[in-house]
N, C-alpha and C positions, 0 to 999 in steps of 0.2 A: 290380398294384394290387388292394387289396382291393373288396366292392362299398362300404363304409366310406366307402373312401378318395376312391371317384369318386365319394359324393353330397359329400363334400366340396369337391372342387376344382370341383364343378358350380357349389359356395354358392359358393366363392372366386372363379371368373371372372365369374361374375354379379353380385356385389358391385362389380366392378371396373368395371363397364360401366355404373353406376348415379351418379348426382351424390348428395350429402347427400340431397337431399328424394325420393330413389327415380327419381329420373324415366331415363329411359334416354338414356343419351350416343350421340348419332348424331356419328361420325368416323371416320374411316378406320383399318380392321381391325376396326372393332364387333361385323361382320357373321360374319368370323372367328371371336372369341373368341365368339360368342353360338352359333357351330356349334360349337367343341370344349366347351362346357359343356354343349350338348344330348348330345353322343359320349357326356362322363363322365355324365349323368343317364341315361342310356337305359341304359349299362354296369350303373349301379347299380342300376335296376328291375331288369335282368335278374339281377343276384345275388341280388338279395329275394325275387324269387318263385321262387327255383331254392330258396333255404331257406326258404320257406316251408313247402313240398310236406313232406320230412322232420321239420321243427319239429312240424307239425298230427299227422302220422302216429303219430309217439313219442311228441309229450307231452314233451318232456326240456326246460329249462329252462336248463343252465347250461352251453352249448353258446357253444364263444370266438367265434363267427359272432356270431351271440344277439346276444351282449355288445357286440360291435361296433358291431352296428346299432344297440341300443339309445342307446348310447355317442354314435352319431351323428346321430340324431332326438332329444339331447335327452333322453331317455327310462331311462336306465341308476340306479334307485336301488340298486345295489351300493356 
């Protein structure tokens, strides 16, 4: 998986654990998926800041990482 990929499945399991009005669903396995969405968010910081270091050093902008993240925050006006 990419780091993309894990802040995504982060948003998806946490989505999942939530009722309409946001509120957090307490039931059985909560506890579970509330830990492998932390696994995929913590995955995905650590991809970000591993391209970060590169990104700031070059200056290079259309880097398919880049894109990705961007792509994933929302953030992609390509």
């Amino acid at each position: 998986m990419t780091g993309p990929e894990h802040y995504r499945e982060a948003e998806r399991l946490l989505v999942g654990c939530k009722t309409q009005d946001g509120a957090l669903l307490i039931e059985e396995g909560t506890a579970e998926v509330l830990a492998a969405a932390q696994v995929h968010a913590t995955l995905a910081l650590a991809a970000a800041t591993a391209l970060l270091s590169p990104v700031a050093a070059g200056g290079y902008d259309d880097d398919r990482d880049l894109r990705a993240w961007r792509a994933a925050a929302g953030k992609d006006h390509r």
